[in-house]
C-alpha positions in Angstrom: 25.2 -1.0 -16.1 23.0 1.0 -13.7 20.2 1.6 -12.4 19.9 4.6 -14.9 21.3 2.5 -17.7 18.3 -0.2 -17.0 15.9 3.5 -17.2 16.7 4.1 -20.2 17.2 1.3 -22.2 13.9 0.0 -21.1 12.5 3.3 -21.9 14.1 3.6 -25.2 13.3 -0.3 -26.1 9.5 0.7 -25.4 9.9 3.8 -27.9 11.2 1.2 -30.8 8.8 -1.2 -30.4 5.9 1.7 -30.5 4.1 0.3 -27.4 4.4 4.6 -26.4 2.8 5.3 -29.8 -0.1 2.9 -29.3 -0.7 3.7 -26.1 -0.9 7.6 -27.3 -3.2 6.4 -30.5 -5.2 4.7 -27.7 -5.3 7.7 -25.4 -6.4 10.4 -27.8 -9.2 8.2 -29.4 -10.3 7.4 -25.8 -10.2 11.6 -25.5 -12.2 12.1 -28.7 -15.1 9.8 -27.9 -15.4 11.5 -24.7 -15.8 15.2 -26.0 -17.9 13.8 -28.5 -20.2 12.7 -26.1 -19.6 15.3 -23.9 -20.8 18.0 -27.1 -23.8 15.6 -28.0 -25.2 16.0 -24.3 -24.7 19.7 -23.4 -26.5 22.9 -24.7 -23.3 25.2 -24.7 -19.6 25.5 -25.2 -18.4 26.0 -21.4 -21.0 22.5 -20.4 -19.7 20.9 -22.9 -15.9 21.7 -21.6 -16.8 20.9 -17.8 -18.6 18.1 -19.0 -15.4 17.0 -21.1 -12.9 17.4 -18.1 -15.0 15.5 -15.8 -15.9 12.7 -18.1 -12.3 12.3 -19.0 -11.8 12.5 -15.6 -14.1 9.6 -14.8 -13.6 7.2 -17.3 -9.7 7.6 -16.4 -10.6 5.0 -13.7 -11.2 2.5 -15.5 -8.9 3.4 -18.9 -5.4 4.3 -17.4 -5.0 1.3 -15.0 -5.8 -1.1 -17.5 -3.1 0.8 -20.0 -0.3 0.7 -16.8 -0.9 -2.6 -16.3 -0.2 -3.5 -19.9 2.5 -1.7 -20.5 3.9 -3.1 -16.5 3.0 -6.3 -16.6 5.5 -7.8 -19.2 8.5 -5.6 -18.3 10.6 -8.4 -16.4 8.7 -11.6 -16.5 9.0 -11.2 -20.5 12.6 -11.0 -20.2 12.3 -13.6 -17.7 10.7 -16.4 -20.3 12.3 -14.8 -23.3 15.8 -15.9 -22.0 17.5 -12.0 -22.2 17.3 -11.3 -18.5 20.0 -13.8 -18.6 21.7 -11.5 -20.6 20.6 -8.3 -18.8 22.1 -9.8 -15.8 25.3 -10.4 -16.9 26.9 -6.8 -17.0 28.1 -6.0 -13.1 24.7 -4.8 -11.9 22.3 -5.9 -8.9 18.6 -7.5 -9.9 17.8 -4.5 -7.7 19.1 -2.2 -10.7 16.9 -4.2 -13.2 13.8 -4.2 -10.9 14.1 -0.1 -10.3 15.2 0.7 -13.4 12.2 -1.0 -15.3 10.1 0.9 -12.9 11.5 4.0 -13.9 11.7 3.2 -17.3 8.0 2.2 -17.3 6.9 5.3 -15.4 8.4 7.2 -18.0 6.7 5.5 -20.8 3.2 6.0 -19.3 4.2 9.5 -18.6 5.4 10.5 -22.0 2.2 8.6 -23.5 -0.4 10.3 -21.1 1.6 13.5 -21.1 1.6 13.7 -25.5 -1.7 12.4 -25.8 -3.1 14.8 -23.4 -1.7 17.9 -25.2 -2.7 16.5 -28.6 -6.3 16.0 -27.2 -6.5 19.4 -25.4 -5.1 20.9 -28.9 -8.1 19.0 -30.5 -10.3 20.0 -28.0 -9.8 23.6 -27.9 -10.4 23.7 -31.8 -14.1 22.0 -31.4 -15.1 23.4 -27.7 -13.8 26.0 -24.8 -11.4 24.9 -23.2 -11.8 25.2 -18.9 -9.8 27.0 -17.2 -6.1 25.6 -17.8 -5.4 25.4 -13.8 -8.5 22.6 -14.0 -6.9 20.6 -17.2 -3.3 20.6 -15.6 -4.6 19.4 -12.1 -6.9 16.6 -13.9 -3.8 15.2 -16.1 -1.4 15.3 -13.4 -3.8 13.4 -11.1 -4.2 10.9 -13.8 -0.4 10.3 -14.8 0.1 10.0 -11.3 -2.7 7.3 -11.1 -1.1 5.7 -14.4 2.3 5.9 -12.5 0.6 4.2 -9.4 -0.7 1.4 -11.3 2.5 1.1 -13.1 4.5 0.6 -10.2 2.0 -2.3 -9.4 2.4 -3.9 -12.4 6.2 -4.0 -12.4 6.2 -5.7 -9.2 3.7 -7.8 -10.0 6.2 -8.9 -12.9 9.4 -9.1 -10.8 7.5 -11.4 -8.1 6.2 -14.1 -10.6 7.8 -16.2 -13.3 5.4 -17.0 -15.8 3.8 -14.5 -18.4 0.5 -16.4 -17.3 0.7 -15.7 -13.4 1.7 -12.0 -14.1 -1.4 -11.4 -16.7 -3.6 -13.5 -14.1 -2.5 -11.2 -11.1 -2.4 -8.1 -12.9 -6.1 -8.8 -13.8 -7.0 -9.8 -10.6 -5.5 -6.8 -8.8 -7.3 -4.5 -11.3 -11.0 -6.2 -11.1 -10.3 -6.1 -6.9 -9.6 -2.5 -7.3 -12.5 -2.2 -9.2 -15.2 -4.1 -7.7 -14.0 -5.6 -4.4 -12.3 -3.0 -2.5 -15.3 -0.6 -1.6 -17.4 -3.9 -0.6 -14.6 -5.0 1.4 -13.7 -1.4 3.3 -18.2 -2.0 4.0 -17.9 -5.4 5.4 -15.0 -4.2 7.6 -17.1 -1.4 8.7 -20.2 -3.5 9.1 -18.2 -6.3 11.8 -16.4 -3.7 13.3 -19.8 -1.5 14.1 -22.6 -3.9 13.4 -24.0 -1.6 11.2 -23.6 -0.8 7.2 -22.1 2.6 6.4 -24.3 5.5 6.5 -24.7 8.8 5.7 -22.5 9.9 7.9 -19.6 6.9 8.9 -16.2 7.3 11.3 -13.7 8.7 9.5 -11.4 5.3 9.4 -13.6 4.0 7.0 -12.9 6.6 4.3 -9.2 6.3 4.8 -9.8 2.3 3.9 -11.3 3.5 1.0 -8.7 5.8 0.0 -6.1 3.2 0.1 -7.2 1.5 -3.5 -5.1 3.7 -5.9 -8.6 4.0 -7.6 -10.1 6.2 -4.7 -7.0 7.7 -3.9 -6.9 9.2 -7.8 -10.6 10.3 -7.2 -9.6 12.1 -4.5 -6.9 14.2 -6.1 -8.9 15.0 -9.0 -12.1 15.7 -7.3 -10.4 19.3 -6.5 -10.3 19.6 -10.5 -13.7 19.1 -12.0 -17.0 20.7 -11.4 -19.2 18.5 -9.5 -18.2 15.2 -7.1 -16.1 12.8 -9.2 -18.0 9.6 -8.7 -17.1 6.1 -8.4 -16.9 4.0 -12.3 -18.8 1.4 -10.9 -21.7 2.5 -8.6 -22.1 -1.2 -6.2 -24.9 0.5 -3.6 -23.3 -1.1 -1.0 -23.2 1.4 1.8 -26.6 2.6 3.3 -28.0 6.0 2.2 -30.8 6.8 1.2 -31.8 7.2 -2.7 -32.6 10.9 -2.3 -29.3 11.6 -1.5 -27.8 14.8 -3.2 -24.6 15.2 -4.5 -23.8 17.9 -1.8 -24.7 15.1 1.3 -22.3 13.0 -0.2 -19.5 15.3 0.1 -16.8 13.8 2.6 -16.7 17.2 4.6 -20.4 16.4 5.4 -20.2 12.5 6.0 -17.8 12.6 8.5 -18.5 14.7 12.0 -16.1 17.5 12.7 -13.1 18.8 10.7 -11.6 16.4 8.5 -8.5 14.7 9.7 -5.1 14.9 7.9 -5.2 11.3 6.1 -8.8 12.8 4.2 -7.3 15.7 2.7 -5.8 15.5 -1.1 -1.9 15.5 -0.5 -2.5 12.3 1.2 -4.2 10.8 -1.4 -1.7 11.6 -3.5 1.0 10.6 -1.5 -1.1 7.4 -1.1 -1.1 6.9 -5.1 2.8 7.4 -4.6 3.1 4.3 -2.3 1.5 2.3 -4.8 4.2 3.6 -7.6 6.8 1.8 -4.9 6.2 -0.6 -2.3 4.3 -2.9 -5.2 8.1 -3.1 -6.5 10.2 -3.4 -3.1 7.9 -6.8 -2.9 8.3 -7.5 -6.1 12.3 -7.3 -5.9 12.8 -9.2 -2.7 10.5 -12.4 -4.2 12.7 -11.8 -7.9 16.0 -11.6 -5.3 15.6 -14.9 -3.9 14.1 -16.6 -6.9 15.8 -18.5 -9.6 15.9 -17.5 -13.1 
């Protein structure tokens, strides 16, 4: 068995036991609450759309990782406890096979979930409100299946490195609340010992890349290009210091950061950034599950 073989009988196994189907259920009623909000808040049809994409958009931060890491989190450990990665190891293939292919296999369940329940939202959407311009929609749902496909890639390797269900839930949870809530405080403490100061307005550009390295930023980069307005933060934490007059514009990284922009701020890197996330999280994860024993 191969690495492919592990792909797709992972990926098929997650079709059977409908954990795609829920997570498209999941998906398009997350979708449907937003335009609902979105036409409850805005005077006319195109608003309503912008306001749509970027809300969906937003709330993806929080929403898709916490999908990836349940549908990541479980993909070896559970084998692990539930005795069949005995089994799974006994045809003539590596544990490198088995760690690869579930990543695969996983990335292709949250892409086939995100990817269907997109299109079955958009074809709900465009029957209540105008759609924005399609460029805008495709650019926003690749951003966010690469995002779920970063956090994914976390989760499996989270799974390969420990061997209890408990541990992988516990360090899943706690990657996803750092992400969340620790990350930007930390990338400001950094800042503040290494200048003596709290971020401001304008900061040196290392500080940004710090931030960009979460998968969360990194995500909010790419899709900033696609919605109208600055894609902001899920949780706002007021930790760096700028003043509370501050406009949407001044907040724009082209004018917090003196001069042109270096290459490591611009949008490809982000997403190349969200790509590293999809992989090295399982190279670690499959050198702790080599040397461990089942």
């Amino acid at each position: 068995m191969t690495l492919t073989q592990v792909a797709q009988k992972d990926f098929e196994d997650a079709v059977r036991s409908r954990m795609v189907w829920g997570v498209i259920s999941v998906f398009v009623a997350f979708i449907g609450f937003v335009l609902l909000v979105a036409i409850g808040t805005s005077d006319s049809a195109d608003a309503s759309a912008d306001l749509a994409l970027g809300m969906i958009a937003l709330f993806s931060q929080l929403f898709v990782p916490m999908v990836a890491v349940i549908v990541g989190y479980m993909s070896i450990v559970g084998e692990r406890r539930s005795g069949s990665l005995r089994v799974l190891l006994s045809y003539p293939h590596s544990r490198r096979d088995v760690v690869f292919g579930k990543l695969v296999g996983r990335a292709g369940v949250i892409t086939l979930a995100l990817g269907v329940g997109s299109g079955l939202s958009m074809l709900i959407a465009g029957l209540v409100i105008e759609l924005p311009e399609i460029g805008s929609v495709i650019g926003v749902l690749t951003s966010i299946t690469l995002f779920g496909v970063g956090f994914t890639g976390l989760a499996v390797g989270i799974s390969a490195g420990v061997r209890t269900r408990a541990k992988a839930m516990a360090v899943a949870i706690g990657a996803l609340l750092g992400f969340l809530l620790v990350w930007d405080a930390a990338a400001a403490g950094v800042y503040l010992v290494a200048t003596g100061s709290l971020p401001g307005l304008e900061a040196e550009a290392w500080y940004f890349l710090l931030k960009r390295l979460s998968p969360v930023n990194a995500y909010r980069a790419v899709a900033q290009g696609f919605v109208d307005g600055r894609l902001q933060s899920f949780f706002q934490l007021g930790i760096e210091d700028v003043p509370a007059d501050t406009t949407q514009d001044q907040l724009a990284l082209s004018n917090r950061v003196d001069g042109e922009l270096p290459f490591y701020l611009s949008n490809w890197f982000a997403a190349l950034t969200l790509t590293v996330w999809a992989v090295v999280p399982s190279v670690v994860g499959y050198v702790r599950f080599e040397r461990s024993d089942l």
